[in-house]
C-alpha positions as CSV (number, residue, x, y, z in Angstrom):
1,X,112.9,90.2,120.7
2,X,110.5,92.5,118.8
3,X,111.0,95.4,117.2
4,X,109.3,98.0,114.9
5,X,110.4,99.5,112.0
6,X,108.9,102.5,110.8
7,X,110.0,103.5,107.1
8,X,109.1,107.1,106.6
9,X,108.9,108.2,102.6
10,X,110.8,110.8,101.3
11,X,109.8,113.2,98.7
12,X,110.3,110.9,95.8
13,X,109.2,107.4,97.8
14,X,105.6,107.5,95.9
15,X,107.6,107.3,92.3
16,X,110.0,105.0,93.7
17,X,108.5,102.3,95.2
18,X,106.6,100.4,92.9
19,X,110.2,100.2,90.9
20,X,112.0,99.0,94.1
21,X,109.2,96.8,95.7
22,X,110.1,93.3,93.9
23,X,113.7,94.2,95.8
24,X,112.1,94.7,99.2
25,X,110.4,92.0,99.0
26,X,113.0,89.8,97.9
27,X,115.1,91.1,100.6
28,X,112.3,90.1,103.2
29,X,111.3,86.4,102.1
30,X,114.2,84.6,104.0
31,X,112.9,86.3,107.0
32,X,109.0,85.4,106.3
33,X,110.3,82.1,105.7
34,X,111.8,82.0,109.1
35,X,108.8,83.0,111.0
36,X,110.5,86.6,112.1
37,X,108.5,88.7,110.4
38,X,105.2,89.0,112.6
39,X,103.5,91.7,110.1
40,X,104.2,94.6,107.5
41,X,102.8,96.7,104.8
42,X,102.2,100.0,103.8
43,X,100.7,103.2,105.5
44,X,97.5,103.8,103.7
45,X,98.5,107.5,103.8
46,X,101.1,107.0,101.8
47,X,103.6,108.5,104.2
48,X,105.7,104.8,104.9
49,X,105.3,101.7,105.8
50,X,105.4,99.5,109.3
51,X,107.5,96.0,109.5
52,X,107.4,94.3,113.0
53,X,110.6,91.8,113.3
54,X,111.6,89.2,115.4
55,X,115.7,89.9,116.3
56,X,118.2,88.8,118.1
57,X,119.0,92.1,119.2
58,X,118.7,96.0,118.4
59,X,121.9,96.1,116.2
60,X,120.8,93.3,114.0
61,X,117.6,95.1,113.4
62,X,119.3,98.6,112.9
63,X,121.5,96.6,109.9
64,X,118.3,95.3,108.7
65,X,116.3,98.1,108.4
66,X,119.5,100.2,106.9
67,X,120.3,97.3,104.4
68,X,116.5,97.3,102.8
69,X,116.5,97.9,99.3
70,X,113.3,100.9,100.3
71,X,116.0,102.5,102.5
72,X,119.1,102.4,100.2
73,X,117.3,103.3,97.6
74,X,115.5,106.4,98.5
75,X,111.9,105.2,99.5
76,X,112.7,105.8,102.8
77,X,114.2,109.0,103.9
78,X,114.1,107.7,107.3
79,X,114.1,105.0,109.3
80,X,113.2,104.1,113.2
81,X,113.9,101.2,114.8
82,X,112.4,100.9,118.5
83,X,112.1,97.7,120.6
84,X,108.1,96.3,120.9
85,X,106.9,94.7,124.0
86,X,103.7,92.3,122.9
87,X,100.9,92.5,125.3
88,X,97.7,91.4,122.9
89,X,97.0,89.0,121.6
90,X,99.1,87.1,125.1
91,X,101.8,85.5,124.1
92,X,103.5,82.8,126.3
């Protein structure tokens, strides 16, 4: 199942990301490697960044999202997690 997570910055997320971004990183590669994550990167507004995931279900993308270096570390003030329906390009 898909999901969306939206990692919104707080007020010191500018300063602190380019320290923690070899940790989130890190932290994503095992789930590159498995095909689950479908895309992510930054807002060019600086306000976040977007990750879409494939999960199991809601909770194990909840623990994800809360367990990111970005998050525990401050980039992220907050964090959503909302379920994604694809539509386009049509998947089978």
């Amino acid at each position: 199942m898909l999901f969306v997570i939206i990692g919104h910055d707080g007020p010191d997320g500018a300063a602190l990301r380019p320290k923690v971004r070899p940790a989130h990183l890190e932290n994503l590669r095992p789930l590159v490697s498995a095909g689950k994550v479908k895309i992510a990167g930054p807002f060019t507004d600086g306000s976040g960044s977007l990750i879409i995931v494939d999960m199991e279900n809601e909770a194990e993308a909840i623990a994800f999202a809360n367990s990111d270096p970005y998050t525990t570390s401050g980039v992220f003030a907050r964090v959503e997690v909302k379920p994604f329906r694809q539509v386009f390009p049509e998947v089978a």
